[in-house]
N, CA, C and O atoms as a Maestro MAE file, in Angstrom:
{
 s_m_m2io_version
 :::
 2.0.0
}

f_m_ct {
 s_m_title
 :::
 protein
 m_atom[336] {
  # First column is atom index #
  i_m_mmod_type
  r_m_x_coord
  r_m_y_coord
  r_m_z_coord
  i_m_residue_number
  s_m_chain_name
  s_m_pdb_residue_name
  s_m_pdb_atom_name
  i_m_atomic_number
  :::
  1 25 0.824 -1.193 0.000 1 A "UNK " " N  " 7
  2 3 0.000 0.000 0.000 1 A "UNK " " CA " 6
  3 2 0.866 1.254 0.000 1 A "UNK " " C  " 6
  4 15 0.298 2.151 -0.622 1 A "UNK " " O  " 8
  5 25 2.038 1.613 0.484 2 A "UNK " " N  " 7
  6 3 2.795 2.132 0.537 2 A "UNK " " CA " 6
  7 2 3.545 2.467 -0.090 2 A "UNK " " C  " 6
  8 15 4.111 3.544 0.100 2 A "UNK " " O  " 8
  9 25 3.817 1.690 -1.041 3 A "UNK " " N  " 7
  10 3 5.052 1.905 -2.177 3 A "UNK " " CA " 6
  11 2 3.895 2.010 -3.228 3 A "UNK " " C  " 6
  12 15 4.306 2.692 -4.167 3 A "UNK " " O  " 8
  13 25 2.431 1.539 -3.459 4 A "UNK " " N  " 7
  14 3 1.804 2.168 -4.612 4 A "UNK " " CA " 6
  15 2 1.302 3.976 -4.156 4 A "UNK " " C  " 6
  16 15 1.150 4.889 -4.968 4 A "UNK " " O  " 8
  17 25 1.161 4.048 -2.886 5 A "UNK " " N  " 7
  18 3 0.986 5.651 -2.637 5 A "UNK " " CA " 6
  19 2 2.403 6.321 -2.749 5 A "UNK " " C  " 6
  20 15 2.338 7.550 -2.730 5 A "UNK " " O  " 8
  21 25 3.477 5.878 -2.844 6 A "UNK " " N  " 7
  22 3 4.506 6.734 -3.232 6 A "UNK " " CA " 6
  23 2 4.768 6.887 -4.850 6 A "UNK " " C  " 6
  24 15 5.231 7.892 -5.390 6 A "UNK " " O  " 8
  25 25 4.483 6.014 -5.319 7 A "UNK " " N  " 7
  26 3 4.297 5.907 -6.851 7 A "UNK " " CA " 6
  27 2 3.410 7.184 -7.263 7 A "UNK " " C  " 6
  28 15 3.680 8.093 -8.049 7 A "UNK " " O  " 8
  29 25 2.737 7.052 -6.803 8 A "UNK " " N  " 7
  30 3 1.513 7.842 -7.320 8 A "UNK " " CA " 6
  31 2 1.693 9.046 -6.783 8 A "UNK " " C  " 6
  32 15 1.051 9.856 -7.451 8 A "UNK " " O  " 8
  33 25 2.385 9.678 -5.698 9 A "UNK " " N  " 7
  34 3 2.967 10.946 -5.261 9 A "UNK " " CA " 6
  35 2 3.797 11.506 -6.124 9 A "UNK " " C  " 6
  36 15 3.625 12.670 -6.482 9 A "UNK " " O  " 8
  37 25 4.929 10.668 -6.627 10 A "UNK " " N  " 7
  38 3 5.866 10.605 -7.346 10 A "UNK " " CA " 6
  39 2 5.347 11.277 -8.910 10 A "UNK " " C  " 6
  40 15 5.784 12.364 -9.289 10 A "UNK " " O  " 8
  41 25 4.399 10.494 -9.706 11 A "UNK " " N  " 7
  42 3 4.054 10.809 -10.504 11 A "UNK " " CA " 6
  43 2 2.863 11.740 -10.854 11 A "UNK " " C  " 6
  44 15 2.516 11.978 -12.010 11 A "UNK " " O  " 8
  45 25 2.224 12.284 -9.654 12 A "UNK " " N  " 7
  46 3 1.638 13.159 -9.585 12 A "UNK " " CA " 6
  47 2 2.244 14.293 -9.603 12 A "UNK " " C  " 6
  48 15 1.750 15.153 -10.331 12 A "UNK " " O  " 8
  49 25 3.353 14.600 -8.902 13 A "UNK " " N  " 7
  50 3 4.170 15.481 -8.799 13 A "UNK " " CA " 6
  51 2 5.066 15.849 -10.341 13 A "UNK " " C  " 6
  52 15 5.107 16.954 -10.883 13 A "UNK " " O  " 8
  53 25 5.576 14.878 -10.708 14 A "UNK " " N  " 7
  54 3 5.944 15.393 -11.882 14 A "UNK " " CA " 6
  55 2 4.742 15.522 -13.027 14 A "UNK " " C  " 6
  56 15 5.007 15.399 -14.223 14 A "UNK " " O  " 8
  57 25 4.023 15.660 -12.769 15 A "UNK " " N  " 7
  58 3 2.679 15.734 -13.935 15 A "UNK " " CA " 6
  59 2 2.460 17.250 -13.793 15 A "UNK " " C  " 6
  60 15 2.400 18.208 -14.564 15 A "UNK " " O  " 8
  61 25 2.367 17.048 -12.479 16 A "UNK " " N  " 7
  62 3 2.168 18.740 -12.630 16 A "UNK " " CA " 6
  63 2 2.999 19.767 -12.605 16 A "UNK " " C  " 6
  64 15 2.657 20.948 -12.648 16 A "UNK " " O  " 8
  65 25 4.088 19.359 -12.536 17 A "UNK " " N  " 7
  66 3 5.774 20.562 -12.927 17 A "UNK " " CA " 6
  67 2 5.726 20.297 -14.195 17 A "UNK " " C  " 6
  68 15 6.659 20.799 -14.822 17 A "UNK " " O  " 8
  69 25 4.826 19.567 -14.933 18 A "UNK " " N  " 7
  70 3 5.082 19.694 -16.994 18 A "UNK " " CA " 6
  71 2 4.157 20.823 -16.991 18 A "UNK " " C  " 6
  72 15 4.570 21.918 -17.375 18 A "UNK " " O  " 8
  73 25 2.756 20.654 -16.537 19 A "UNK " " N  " 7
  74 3 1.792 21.345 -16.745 19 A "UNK " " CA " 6
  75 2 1.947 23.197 -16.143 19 A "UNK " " C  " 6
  76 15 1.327 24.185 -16.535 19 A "UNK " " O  " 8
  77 25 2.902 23.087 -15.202 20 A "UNK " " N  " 7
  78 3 3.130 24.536 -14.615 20 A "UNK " " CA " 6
  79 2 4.493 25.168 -15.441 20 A "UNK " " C  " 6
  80 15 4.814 26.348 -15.583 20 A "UNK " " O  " 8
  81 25 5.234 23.804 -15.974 21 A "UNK " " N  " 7
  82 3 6.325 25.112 -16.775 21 A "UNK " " CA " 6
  83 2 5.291 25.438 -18.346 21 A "UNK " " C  " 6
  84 15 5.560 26.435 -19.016 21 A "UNK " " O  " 8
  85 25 4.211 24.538 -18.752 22 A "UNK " " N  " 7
  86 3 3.656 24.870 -20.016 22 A "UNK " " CA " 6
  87 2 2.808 26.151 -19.991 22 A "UNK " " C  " 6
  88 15 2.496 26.760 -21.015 22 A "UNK " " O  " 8
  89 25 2.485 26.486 -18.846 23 A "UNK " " N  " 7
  90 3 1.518 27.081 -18.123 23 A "UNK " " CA " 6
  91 2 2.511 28.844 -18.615 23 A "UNK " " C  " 6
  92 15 2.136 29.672 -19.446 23 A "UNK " " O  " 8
  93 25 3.794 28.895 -17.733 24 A "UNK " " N  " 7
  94 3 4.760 29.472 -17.341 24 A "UNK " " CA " 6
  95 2 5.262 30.302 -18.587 24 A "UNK " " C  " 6
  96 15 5.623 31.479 -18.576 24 A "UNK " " O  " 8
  97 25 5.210 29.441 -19.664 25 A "UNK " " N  " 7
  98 3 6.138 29.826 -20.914 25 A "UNK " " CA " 6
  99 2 5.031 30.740 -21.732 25 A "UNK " " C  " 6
  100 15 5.537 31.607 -22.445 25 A "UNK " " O  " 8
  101 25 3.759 30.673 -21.726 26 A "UNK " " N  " 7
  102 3 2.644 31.621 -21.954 26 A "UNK " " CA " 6
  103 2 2.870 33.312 -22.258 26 A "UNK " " C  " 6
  104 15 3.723 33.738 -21.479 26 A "UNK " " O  " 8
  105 25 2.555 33.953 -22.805 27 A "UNK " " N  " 7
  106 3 3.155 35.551 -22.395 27 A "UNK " " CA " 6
  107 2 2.303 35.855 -21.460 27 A "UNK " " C  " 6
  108 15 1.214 35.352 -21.185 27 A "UNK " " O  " 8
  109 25 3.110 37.058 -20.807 28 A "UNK " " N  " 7
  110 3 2.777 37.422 -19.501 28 A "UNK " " CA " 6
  111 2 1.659 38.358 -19.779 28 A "UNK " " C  " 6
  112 15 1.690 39.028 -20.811 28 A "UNK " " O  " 8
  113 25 0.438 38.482 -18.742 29 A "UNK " " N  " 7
  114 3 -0.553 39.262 -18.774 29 A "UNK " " CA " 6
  115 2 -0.652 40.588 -19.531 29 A "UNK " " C  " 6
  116 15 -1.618 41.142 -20.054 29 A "UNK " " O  " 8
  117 25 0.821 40.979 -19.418 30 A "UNK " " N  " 7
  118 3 0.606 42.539 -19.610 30 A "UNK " " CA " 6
  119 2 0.694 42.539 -21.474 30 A "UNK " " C  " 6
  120 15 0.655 43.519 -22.219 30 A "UNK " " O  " 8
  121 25 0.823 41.070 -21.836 31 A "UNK " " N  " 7
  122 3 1.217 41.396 -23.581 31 A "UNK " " CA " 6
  123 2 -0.321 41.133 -24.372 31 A "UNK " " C  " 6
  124 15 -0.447 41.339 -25.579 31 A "UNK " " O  " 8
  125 25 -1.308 40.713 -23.613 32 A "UNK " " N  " 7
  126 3 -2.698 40.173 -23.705 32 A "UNK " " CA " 6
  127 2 -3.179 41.193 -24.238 32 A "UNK " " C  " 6
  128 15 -2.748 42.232 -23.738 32 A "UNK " " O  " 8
  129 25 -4.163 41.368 -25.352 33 A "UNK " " N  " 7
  130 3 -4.794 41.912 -25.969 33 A "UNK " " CA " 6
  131 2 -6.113 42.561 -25.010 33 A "UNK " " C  " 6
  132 15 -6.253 43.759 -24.768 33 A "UNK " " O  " 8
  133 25 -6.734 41.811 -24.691 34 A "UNK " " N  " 7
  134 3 -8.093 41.799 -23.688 34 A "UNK " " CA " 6
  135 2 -8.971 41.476 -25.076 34 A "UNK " " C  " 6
  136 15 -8.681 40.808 -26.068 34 A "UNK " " O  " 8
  137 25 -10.065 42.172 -24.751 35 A "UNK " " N  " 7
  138 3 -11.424 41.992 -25.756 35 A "UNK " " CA " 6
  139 2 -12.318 43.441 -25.679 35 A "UNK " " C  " 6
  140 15 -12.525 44.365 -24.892 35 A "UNK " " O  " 8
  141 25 -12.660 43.042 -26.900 36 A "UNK " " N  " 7
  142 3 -12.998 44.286 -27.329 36 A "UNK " " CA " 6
  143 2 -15.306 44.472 -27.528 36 A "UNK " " C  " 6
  144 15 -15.868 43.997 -28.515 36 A "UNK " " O  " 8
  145 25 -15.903 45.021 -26.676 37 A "UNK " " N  " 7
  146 3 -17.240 45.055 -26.453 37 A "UNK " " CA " 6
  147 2 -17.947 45.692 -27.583 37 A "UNK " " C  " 6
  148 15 -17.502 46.789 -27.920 37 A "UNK " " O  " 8
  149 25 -19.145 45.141 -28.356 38 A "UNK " " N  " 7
  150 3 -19.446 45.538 -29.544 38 A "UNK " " CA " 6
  151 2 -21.194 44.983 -28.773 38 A "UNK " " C  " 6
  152 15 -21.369 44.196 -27.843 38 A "UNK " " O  " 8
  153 25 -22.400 45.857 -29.711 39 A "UNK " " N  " 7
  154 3 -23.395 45.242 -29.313 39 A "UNK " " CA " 6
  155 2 -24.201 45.372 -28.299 39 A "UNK " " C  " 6
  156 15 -25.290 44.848 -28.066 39 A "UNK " " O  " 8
  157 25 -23.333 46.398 -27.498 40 A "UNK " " N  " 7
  158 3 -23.858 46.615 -25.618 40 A "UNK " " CA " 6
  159 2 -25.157 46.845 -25.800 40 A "UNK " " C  " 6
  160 15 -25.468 47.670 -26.658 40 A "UNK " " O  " 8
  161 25 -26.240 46.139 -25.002 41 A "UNK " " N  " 7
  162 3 -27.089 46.858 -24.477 41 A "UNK " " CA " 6
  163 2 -28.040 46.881 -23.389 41 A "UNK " " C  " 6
  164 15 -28.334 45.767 -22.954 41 A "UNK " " O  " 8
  165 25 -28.653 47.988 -22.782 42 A "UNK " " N  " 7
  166 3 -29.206 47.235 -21.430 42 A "UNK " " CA " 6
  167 2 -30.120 46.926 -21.472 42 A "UNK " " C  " 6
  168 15 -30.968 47.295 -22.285 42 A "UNK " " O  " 8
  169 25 -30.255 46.097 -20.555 43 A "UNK " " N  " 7
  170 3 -31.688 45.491 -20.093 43 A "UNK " " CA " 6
  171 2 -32.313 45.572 -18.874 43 A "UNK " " C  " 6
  172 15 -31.639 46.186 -18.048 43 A "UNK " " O  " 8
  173 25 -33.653 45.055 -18.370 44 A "UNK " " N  " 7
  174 3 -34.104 45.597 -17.473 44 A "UNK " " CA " 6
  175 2 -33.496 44.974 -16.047 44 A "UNK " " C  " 6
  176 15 -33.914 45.232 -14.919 44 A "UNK " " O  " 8
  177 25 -32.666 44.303 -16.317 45 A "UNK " " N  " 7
  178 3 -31.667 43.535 -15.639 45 A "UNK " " CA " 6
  179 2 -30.584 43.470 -15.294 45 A "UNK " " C  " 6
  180 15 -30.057 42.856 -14.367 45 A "UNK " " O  " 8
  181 25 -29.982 44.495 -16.486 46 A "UNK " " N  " 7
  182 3 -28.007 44.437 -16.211 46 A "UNK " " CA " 6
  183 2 -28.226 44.819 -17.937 46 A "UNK " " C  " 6
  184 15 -29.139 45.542 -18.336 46 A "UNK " " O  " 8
  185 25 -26.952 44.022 -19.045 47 A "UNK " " N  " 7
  186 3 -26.672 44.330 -20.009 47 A "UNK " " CA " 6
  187 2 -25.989 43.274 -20.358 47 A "UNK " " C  " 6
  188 15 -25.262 42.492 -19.746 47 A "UNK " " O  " 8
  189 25 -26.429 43.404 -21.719 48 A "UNK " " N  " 7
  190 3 -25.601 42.343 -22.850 48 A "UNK " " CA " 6
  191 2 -24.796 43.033 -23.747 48 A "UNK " " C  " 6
  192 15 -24.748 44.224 -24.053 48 A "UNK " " O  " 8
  193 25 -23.926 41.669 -24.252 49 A "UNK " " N  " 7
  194 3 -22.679 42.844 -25.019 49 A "UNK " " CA " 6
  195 2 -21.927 41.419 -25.778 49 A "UNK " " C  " 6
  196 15 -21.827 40.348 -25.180 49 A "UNK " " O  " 8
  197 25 -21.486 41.620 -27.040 50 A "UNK " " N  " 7
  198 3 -20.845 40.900 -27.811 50 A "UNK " " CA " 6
  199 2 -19.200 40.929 -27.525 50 A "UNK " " C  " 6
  200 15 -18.609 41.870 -28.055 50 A "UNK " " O  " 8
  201 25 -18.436 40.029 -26.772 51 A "UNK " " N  " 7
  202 3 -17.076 40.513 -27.008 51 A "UNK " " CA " 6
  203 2 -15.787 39.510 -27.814 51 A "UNK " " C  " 6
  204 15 -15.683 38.287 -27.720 51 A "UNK " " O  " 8
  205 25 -14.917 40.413 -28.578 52 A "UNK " " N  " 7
  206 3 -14.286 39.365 -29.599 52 A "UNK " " CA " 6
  207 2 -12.694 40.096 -29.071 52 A "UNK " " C  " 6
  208 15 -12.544 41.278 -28.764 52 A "UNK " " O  " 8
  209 25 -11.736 39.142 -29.074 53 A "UNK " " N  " 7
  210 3 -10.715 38.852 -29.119 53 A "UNK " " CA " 6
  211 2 -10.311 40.270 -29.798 53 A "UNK " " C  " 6
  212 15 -10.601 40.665 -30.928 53 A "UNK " " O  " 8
  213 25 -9.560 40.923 -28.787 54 A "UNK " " N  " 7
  214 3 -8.888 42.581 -29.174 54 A "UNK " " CA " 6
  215 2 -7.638 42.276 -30.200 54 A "UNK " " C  " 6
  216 15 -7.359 43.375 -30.680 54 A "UNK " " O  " 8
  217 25 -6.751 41.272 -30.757 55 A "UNK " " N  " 7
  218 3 -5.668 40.912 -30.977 55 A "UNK " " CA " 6
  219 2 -4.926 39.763 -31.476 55 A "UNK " " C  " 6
  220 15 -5.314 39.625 -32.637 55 A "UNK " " O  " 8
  221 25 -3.844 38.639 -31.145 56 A "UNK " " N  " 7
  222 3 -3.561 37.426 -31.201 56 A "UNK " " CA " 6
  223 2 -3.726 36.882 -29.918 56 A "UNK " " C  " 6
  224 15 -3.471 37.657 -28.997 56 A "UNK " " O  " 8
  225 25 -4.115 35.662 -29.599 57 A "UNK " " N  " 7
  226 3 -4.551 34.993 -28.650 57 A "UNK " " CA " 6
  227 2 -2.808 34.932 -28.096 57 A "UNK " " C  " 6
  228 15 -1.821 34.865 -28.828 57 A "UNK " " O  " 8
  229 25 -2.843 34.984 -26.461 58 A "UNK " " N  " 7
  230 3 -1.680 35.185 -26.208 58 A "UNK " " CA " 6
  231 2 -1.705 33.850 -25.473 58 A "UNK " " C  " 6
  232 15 -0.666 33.190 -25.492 58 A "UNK " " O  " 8
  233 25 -2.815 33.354 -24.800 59 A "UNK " " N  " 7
  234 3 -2.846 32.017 -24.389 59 A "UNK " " CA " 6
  235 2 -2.469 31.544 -22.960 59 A "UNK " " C  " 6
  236 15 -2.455 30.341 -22.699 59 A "UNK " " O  " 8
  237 25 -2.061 32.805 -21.721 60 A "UNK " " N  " 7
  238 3 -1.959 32.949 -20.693 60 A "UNK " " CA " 6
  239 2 -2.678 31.997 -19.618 60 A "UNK " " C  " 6
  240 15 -2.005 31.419 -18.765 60 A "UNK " " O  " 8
  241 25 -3.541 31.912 -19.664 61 A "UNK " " N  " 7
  242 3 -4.560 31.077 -19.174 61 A "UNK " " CA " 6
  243 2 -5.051 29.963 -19.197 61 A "UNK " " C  " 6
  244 15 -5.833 29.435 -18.406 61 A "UNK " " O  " 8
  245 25 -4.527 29.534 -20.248 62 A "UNK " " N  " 7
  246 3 -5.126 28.112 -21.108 62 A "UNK " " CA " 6
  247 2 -5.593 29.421 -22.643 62 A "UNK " " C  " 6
  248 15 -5.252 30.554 -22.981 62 A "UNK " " O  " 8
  249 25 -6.479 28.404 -23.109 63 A "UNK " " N  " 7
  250 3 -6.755 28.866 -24.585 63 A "UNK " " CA " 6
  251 2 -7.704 29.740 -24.520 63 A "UNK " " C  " 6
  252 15 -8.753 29.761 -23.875 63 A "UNK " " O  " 8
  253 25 -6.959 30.880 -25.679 64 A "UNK " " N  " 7
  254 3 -7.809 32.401 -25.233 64 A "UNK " " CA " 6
  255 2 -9.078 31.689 -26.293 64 A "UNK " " C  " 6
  256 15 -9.020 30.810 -27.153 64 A "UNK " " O  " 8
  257 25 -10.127 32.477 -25.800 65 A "UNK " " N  " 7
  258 3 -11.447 31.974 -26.780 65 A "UNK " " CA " 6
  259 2 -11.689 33.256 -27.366 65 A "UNK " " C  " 6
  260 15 -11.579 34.302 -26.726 65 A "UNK " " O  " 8
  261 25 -12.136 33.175 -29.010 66 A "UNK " " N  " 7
  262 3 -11.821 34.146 -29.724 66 A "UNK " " CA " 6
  263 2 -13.383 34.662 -29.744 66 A "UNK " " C  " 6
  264 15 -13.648 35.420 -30.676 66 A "UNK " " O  " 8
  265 25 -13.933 34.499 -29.275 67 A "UNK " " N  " 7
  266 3 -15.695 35.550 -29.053 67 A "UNK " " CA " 6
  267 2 -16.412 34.891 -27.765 67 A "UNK " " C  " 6
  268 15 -16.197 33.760 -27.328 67 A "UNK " " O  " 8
  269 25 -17.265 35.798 -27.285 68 A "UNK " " N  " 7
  270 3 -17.970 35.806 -26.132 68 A "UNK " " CA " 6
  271 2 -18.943 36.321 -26.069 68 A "UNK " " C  " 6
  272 15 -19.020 37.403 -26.650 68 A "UNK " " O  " 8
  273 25 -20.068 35.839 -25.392 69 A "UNK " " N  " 7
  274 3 -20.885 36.672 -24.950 69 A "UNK " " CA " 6
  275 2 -21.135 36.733 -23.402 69 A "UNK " " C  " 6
  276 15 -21.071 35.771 -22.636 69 A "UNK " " O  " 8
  277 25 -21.485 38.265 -23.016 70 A "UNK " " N  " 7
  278 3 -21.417 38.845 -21.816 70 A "UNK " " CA " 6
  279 2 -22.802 39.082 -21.409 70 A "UNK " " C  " 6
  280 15 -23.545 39.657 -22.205 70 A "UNK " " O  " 8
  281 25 -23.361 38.606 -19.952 71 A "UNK " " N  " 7
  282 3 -24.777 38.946 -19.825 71 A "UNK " " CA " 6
  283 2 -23.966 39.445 -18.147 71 A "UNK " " C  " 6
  284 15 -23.161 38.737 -17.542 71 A "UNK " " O  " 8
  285 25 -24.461 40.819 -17.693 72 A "UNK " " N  " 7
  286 3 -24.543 41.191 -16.518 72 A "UNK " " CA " 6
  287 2 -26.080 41.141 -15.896 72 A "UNK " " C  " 6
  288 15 -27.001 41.586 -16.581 72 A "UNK " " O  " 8
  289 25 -26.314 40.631 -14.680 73 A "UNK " " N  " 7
  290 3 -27.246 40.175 -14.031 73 A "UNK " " CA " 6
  291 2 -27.468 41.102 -12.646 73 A "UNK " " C  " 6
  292 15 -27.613 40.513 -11.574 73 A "UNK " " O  " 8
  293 25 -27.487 42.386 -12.693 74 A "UNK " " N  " 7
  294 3 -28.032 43.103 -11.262 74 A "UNK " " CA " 6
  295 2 -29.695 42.363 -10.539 74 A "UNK " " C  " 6
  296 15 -30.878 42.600 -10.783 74 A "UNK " " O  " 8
  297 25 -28.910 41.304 -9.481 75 A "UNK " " N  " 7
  298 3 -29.914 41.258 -8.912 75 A "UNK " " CA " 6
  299 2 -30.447 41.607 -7.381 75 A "UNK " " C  " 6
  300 15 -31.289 41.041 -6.684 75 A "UNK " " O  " 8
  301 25 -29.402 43.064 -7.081 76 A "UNK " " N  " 7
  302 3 -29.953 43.463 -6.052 76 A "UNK " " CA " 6
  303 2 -31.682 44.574 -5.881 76 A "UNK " " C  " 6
  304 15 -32.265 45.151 -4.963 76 A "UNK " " O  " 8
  305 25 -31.857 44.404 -7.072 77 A "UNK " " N  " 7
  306 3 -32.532 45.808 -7.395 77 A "UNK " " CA " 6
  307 2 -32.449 47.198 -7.420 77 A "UNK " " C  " 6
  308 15 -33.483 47.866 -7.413 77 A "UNK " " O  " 8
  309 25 -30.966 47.896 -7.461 78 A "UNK " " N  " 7
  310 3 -30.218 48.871 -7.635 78 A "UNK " " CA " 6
  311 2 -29.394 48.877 -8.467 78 A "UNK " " C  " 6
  312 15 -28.308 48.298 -8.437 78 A "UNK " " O  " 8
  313 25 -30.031 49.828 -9.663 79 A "UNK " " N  " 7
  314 3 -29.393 49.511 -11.379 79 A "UNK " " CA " 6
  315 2 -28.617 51.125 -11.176 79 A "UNK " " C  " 6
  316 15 -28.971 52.150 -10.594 79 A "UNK " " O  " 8
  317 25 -27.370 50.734 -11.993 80 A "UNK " " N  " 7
  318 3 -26.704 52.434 -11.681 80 A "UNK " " CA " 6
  319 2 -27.044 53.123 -13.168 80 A "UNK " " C  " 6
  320 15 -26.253 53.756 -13.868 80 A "UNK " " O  " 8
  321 25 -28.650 52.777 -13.494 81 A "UNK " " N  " 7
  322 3 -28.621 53.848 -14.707 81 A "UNK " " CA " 6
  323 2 -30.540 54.209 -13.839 81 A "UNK " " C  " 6
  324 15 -31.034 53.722 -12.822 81 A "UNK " " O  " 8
  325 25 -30.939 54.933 -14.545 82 A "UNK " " N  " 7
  326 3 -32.388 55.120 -14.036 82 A "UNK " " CA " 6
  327 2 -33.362 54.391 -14.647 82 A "UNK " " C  " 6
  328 15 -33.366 54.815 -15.802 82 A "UNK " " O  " 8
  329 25 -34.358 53.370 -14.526 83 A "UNK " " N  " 7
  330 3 -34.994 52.701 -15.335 83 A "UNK " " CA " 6
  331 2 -35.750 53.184 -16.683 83 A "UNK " " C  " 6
  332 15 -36.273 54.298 -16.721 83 A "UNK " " O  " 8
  333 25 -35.789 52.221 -17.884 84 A "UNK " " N  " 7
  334 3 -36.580 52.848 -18.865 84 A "UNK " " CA " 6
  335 2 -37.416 52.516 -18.992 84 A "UNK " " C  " 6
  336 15 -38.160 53.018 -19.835 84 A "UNK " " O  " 8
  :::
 }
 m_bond[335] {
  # First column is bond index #
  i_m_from
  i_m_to
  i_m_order
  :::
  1 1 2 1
  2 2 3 1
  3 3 4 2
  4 3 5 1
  5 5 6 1
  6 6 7 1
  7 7 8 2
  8 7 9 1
  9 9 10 1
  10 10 11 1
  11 11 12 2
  12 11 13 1
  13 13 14 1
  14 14 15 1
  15 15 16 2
  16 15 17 1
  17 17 18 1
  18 18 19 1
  19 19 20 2
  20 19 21 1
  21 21 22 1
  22 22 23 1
  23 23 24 2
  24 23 25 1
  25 25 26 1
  26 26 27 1
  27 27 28 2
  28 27 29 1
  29 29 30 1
  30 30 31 1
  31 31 32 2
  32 31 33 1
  33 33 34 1
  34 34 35 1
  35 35 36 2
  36 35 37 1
  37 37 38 1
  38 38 39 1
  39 39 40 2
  40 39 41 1
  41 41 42 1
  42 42 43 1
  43 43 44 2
  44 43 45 1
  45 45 46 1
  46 46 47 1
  47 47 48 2
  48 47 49 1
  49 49 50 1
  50 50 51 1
  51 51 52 2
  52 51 53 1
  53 53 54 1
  54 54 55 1
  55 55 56 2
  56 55 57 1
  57 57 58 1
  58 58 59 1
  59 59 60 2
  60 59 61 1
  61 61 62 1
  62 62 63 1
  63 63 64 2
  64 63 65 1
  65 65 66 1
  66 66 67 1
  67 67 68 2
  68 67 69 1
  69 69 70 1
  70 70 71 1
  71 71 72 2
  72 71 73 1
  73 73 74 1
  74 74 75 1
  75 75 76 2
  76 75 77 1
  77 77 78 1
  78 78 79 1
  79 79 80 2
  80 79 81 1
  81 81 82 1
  82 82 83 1
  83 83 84 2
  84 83 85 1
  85 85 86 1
  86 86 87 1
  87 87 88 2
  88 87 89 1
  89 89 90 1
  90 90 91 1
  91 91 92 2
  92 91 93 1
  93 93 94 1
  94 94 95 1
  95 95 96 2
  96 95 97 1
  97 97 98 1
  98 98 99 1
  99 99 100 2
  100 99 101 1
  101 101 102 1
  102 102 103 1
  103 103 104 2
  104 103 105 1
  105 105 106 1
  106 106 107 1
  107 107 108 2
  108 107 109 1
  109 109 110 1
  110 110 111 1
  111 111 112 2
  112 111 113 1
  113 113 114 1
  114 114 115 1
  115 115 116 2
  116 115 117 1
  117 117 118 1
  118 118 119 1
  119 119 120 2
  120 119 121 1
  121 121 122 1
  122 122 123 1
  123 123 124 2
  124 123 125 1
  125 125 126 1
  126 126 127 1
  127 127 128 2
  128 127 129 1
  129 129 130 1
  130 130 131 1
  131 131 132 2
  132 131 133 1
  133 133 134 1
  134 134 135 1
  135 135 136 2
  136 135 137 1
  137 137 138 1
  138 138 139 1
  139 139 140 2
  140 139 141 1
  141 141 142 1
  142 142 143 1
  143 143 144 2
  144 143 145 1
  145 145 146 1
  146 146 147 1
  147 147 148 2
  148 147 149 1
  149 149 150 1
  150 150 151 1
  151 151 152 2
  152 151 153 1
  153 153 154 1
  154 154 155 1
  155 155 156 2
  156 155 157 1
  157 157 158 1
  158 158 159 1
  159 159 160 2
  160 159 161 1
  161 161 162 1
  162 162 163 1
  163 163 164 2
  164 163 165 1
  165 165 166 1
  166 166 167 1
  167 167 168 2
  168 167 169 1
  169 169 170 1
  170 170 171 1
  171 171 172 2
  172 171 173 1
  173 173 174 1
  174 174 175 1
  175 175 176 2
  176 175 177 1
  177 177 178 1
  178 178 179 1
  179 179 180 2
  180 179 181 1
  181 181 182 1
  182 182 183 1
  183 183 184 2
  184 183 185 1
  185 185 186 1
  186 186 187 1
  187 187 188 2
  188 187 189 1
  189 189 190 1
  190 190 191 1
  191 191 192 2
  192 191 193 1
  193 193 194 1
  194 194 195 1
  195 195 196 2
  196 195 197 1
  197 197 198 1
  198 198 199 1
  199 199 200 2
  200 199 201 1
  201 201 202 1
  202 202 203 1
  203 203 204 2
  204 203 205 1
  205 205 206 1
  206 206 207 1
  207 207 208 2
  208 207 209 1
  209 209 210 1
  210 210 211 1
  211 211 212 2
  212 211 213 1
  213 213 214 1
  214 214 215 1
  215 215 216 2
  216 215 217 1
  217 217 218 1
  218 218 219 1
  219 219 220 2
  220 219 221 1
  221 221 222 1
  222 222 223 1
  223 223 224 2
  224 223 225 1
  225 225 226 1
  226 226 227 1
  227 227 228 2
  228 227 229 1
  229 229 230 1
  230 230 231 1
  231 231 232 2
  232 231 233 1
  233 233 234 1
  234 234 235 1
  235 235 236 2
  236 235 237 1
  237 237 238 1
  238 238 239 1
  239 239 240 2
  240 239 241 1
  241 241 242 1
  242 242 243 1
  243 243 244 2
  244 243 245 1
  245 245 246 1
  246 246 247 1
  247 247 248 2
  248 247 249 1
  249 249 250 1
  250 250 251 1
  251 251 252 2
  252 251 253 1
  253 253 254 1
  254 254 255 1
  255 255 256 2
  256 255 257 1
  257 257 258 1
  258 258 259 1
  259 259 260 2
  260 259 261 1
  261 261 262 1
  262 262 263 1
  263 263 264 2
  264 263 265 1
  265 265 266 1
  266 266 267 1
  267 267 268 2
  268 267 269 1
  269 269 270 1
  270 270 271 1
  271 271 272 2
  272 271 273 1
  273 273 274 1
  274 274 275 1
  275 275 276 2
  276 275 277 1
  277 277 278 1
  278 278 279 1
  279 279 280 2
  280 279 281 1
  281 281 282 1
  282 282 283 1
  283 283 284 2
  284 283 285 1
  285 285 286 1
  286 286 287 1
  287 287 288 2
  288 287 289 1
  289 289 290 1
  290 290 291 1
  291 291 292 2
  292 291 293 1
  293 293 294 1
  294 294 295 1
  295 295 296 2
  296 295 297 1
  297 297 298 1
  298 298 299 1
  299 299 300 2
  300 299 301 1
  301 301 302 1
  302 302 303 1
  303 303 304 2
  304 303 305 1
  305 305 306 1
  306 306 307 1
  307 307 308 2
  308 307 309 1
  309 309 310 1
  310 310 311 1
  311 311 312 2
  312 311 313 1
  313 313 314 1
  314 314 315 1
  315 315 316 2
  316 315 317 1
  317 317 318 1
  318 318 319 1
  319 319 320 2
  320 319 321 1
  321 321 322 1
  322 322 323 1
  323 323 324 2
  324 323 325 1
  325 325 326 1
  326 326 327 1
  327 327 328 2
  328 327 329 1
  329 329 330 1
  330 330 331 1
  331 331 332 2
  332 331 333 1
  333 333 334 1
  334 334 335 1
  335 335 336 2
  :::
 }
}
């Protein structure tokens, strides 16, 4: 029991020093494009908004995803615009 839980320490451990230097070699936050908001609009709820990839995927994170959509959800009942 012992020598299969060290096995498995063993190779757990190096599994994840591959995955943290792949992680590592990524560009650093500050070279990230961000995303760019197209589409905004509000609702009686918060706001929706189309967002697409500002740039080249820099890949920081895992894999940048090249479109999105954004739904904000105010559900305290205090909207910071005045209702329409």
């Amino acid at each position: 029991m012992l020598v299969s839980l060290g096995l498995f320490v063993a190779f757990a451990s190096r599994a994840t020093t591959s995955v943290i230097s792949l992680r590592q070699s990524a560009a650093p936050i500050e070279n990230c494009p961000g995303y760019r908001a197209s589409n905004v609009a509000q609702t009686d709820a918060g706001l929706t908004a189309d967002l697409s990839l500002a740039g080249a995927p820099c890949n920081t994170y895992g894999t940048d995803l090249t479109d999105l959509k954004l739904e904000v959800q105010y559900q305290t009942g205090k909207h910071p615009w005045p209702a329409q």
